[in-house]
N, C-alpha and C positions, 0 to 999 in steps of 0.2 A: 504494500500500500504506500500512496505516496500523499496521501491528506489524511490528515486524524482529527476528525470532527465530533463532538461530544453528542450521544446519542442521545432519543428520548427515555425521559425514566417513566418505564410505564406503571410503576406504581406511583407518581407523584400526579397522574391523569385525573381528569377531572373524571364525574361520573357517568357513565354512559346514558343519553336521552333517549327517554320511552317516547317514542312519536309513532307506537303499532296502530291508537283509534285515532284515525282523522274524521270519523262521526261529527262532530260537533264544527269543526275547523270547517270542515267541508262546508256545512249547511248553512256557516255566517260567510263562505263566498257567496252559494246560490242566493242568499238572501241581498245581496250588495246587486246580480246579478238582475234578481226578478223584479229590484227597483227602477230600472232603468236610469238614464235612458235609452242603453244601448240594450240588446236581448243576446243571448249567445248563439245567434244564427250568423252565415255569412252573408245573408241578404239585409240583416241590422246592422252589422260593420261596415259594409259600404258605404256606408251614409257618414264616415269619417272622412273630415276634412285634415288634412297640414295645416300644421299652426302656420302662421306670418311668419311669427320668427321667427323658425326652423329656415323656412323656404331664405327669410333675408339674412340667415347668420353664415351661410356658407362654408364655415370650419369650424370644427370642433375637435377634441386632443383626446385621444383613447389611449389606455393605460394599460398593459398587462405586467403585470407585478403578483409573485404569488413565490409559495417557496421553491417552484422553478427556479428561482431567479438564483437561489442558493449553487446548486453545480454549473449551473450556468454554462452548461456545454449543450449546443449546437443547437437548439428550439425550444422552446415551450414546453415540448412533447416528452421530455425527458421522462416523467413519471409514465409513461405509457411503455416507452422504447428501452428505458433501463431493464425491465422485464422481460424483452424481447429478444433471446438469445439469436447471437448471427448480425442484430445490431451494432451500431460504433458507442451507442448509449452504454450497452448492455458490456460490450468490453471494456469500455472506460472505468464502467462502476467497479468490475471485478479489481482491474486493476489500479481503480485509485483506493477505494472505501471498504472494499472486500466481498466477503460473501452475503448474499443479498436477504439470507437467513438473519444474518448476524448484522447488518445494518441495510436497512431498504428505506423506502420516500419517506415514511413518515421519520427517521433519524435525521432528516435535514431540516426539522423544524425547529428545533434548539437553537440551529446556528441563524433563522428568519429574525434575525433582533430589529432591523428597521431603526437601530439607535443614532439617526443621525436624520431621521426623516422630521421633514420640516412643513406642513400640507401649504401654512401661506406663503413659504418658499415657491413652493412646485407652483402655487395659483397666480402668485405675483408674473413667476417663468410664463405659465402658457396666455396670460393675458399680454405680456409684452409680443410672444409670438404670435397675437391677432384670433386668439381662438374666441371662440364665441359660446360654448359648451362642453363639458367637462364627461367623459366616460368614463370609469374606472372600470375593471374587470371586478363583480363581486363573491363570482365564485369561476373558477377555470375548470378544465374536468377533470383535475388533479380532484377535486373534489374537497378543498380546503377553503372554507369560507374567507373572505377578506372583510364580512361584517359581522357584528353581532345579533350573532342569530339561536332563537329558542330551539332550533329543531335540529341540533349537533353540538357533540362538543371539541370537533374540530375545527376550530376557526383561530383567527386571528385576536381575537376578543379574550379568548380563553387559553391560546398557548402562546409559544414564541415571544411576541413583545408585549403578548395578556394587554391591547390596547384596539380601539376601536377604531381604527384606521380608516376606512370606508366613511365611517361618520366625520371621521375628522378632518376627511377632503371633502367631502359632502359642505361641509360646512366654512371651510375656507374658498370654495366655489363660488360660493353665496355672498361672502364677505368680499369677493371680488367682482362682483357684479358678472357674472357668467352664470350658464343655466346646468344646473347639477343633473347628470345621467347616470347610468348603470347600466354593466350586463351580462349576461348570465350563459356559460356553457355547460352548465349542469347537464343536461339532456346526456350530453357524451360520457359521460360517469357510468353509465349504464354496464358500457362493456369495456373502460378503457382503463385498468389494471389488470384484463386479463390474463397478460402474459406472463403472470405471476401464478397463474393456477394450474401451471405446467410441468412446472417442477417446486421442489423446495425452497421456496420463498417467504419471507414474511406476509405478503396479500395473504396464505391460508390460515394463516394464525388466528386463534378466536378472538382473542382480545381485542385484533384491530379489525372485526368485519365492517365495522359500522362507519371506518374510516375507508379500505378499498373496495368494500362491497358496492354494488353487486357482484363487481366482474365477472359479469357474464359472457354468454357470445355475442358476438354484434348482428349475426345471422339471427338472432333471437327478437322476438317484440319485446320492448317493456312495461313489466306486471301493471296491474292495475296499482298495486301498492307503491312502487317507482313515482309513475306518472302523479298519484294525486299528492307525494312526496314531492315533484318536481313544482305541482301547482300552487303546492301553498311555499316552498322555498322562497318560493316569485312572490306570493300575493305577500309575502314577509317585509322583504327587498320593498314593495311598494307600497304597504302602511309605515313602514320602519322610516326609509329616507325619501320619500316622494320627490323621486327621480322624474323628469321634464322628458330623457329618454330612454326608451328599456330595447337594450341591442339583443339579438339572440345570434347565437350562432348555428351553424348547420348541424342536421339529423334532427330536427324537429319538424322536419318536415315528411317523417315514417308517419304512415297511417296510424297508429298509434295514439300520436297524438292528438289531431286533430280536434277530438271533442276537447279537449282538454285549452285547447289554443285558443278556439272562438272561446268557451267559457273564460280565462285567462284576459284574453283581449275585452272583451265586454265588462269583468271586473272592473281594471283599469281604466279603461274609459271614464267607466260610471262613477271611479273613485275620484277622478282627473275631473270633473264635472261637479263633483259636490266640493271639492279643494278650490275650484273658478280657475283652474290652469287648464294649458293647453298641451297636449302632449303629443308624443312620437313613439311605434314602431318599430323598428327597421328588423326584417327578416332576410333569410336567403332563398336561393333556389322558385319554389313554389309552396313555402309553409305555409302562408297569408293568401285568401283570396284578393285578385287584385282588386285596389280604390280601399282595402281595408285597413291596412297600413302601409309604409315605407318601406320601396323594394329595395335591397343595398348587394353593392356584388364587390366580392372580396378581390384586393388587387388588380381593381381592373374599371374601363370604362362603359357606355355607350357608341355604337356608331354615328349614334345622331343623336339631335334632341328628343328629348322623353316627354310628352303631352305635363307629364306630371311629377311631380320633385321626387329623388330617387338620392341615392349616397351611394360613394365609394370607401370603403374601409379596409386604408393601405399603412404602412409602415413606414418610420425612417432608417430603416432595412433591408436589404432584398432578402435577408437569407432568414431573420427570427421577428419575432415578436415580442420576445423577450430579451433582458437582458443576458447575452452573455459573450466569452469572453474572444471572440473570432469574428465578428461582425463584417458584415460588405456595407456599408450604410449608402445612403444613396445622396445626392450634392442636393443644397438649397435650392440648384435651377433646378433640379429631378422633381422636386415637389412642386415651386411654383406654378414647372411646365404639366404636370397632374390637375394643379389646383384647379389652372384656366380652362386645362379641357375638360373637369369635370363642371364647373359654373356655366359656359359655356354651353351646355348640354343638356342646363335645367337642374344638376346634380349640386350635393354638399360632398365635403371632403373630410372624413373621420381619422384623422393621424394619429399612430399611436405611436409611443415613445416606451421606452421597456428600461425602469429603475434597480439599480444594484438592491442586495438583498438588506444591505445597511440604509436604504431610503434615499439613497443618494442617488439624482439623474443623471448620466455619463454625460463627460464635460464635452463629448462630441454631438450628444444631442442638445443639449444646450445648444451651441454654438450653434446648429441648424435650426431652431425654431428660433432665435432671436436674428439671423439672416430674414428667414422667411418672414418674421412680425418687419423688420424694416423697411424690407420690399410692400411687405401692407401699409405699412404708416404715410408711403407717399402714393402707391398703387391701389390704394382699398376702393375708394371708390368705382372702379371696374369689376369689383367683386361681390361685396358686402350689396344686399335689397336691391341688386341686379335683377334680370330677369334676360331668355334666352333673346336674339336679334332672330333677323331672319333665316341666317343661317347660322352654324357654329362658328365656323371656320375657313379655312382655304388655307392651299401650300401644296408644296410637290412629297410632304413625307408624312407616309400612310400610317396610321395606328391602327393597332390592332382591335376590336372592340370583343366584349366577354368578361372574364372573369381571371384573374393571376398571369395577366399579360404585362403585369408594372417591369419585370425586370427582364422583357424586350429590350435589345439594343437598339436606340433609335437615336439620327442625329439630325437635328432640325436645323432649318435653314432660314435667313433674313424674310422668306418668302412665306415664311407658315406665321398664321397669325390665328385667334382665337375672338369672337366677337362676345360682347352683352349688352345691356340695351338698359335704359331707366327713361320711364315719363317722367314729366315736370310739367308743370303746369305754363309756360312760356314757351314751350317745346321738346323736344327729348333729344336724348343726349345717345350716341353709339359709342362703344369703346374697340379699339381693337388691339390686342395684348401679344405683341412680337412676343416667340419663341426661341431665339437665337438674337446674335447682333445683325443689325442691316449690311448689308452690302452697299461699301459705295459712298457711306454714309447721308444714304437715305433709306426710306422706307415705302416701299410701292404695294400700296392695298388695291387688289384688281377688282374685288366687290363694293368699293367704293366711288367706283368708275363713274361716271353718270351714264355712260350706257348698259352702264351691268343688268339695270331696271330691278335692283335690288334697293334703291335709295328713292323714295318716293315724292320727298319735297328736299328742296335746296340746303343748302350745307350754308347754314350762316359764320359759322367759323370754327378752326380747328386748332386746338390747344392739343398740349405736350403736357402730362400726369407729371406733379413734381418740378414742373419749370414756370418761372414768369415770364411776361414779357410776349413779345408774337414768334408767331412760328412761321418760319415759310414752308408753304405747301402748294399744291397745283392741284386742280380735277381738271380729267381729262375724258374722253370718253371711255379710255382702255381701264384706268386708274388716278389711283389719289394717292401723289407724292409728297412726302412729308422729309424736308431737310432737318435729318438728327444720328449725330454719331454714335447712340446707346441704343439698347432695346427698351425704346421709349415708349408708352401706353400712351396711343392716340383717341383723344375725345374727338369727338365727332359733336357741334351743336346743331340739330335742325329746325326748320321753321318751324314753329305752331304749326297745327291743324289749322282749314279756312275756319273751323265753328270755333268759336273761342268759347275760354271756357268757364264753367260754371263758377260767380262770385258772389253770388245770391245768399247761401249760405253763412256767410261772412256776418250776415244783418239780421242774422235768426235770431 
């Protein structure tokens, strides 16, 4: 071995929680449920709108942190893959920590101290980076809570740094004027310690079932007593911290769940409703029927605009999620050039940043979210309560659209550009958001042409994001030339509408 980490004492454990009758638990959801005003059908879901805000905050900062973050070798996943003989996880552990009898996942919790974690730190960081909403991870499928929660006594609250971490960003969120989320990969728990029930591992031990159980197979459905464990974990998470947005991650989209999901969503709602807040969604795949909540697709964008506001939830990673210690991270332009094509598109941009197991965020993420908050402080208005143009984009370099296409190599050119659009009551304004520096030092947008017939009233003038003073520019019939030696975000100002507009109101 070549780490010697202080294991857990399992006689110093707390007591194991009786959560066998969900009878009563169950019946004060149905009861929140058969209030309305939503119902648990997918034809009462539909009738959910996106909040404003969602649609005009366009980024928000996702967090995974958990005692993964502890071995911190190669993903997230490690509690799944350390089990998984034939893996790089599962050789590592042998050879750093030993036999997986004698120390497995739940021994890295001792060393989850978080003693250096600071939440208005981290809240002060992701508000200078421009975010607009706060995700944290509250349970990952390690299956270790990061709140305090009645229905285990494996969390964060009770072992490790015995502190309620989750609340305590929760709360420093708030204090920073950001809207506080959550989100839940509980679902995956189901079967993802299994590979510890294959051989001699500590998963078979009795003491810890209630910490890797189920580990079952994944070829398996999950029991009815799982699922209604998974619904109140949730409905916990959302009496507990009245989270603005509830993320899920994938396989919740097994037939299984389904009843479980509209009752779950219809909860929320209805609890979101009597709170006077406005809430979010976001699933993957096809868990949600559409128009019921927010579609989001992991690593990856749209080919075009989306009628309807959607998320991408990517990383300042290519290769984890978490923190650990071999990282590819991806440059401040890699995100920006995401940010624009996901705004552009209709979409929000959920960035997660992955903190050491001491609470501290790597000083290379840092440095990337206080880039990309700079590029917002003079570029935000191209972003922020945007809405799509007529088209997205234009340029000669193709993206790929779907899902975990972020770490495509792709190289953009002076030529690719990214549109959004904002009314104003004097006229509205287009932005167009170079992806590269210009060639030449200019900038030639071909959809700005006047004969593109994509521009439908006059271009009263065109301003440079971040500069004073005038700018020289040309319309031409081909294109709209803009002299500027940076990859400058060009406003577009157009005339009014002929009907001017309503001032009536003004005198009410």
């Amino acid at each position: 071995m070549t780490e010697s980490l202080p294991p857990l004492d399992l006689g110093a454990l707390p007591a194991p929680v009786d959560v066998a009758d969900n009878t009563r638990a169950l019946a004060d959801v149905q009861a929140v449920v058969d209030a309305g005003p939503y119902t648990d059908t997918w034809e009462s879901l539909r009738g959910y709108t996106p909040p404003q805000w969602y649609e005009d905050a366009k980024f928000g900062i996702f967090i995974h942190w958990g005692v993964y973050s502890v071995p911190a070798f190669n993903n997230e996943w490690y509690s799944r893959n350390m089990y998984r003989e034939g893996t790089a996880e599962f050789e590592h552990h042998v050879a750093t920590y030993g036999d997986h009898r004698r120390f497995g996942y739940k021994d890295f919790i001792p060393s989850f101290t978080m003693d250096q974690f600071d939440p208005d730190e981290w809240a002060e960081l992701f508000r200078r980076a421009g975010a607009q909403f706060v995700v944290p991870v509250a349970e990952h499928h390690d299956g270790f809570a990061m709140y305090d929660t009645k229905r285990s006594r494996w969390s964060a609250a009770q072992m490790g740094p015995e502190r309620d971490v989750f609340g305590d960003l929760s709360a420093a969120t708030d204090r920073a004027w950001m809207v506080r989320g959550a989100s839940s990969h509980r679902a995956e728990h189901w079967f993802f310690m299994n590979g510890g029930t294959k051989f001699d591992s500590d998963v078979l031990a009795a003491q810890t079932q209630d910490f890797y159980g189920p580990a079952q197979r994944e070829e398996t459905a999950p029991s009815e007593r799982f699922l209604e464990d998974w619904l109140l974990r949730t409905v916990e998470i959302i009496d507990r911290y009245r989270p603005q947005v509830l993320w899920f991650d994938w396989w919740i989209e097994q037939p299984a769940f389904k009843p479980y999901l509209t009752k779950l969503a219809a909860y929320y709602y209805n609890r979101a409703a009597a709170w006077g807040r406005e809430v979010v969604i976001n699933y993957k795949w096809d868990a949600f029927a559409e128009g019921s909540a927010v579609y989001d697709i992991e690593r990856g964008t749209m080919g075009e605009i989306r009628p309807t506001v959607w998320q991408n939830d990517t990383s300042v990673s290519k290769t984890a999620w978490s923190w650990v210690r071999n990282h590819e991270y991806k440059s401040a332009h890699d995100v920006i050039v995401e940010l624009a094509d996901v705004v552009s598109k209709n979409g929000v941009l959920l960035l997660n940043v992955g903190p050491k197991a001491d609470g501290t965020i790597p000083a290379a993420e840092q440095e990337l979210l206080l880039t990309i908050g700079d590029w917002l402080s003079t570029n935000g208005e191209a972003i922020y309560g945007t809405r799509p143009w007529v088209i997205s984009g234009e340029g000669p370099t193709q993206v790929a659209a779907g899902s975990f296409v972020d770490g495509e190599s792709r190289t953009f050119t002076g030529a690719d550009f990214r549109f959004t659009a904002r009314a104003h009551v004097t006229g509205d304004y287009v932005y167009a958001i170079p992806l590269a520096e210009p060639d030449n030092d200019e900038l030639r947008i071909r959809a700005f042409g006047s004969g593109a017939g994509l521009l439908t009233r006059r271009v009263k003038d065109v301003t440079i994001l971040g500069e004073s003073g005038p700018v020289a520019w040309e319309q031409t019939a081909g294109e709209l030339v803009v002299q500027t030696s940076r990859a400058a975000v060009v406003k577009l100002f157009l005339e009014a509408e002929t009907t001017p507009p309503r001032t009536d109101f003004l005198h009410q």
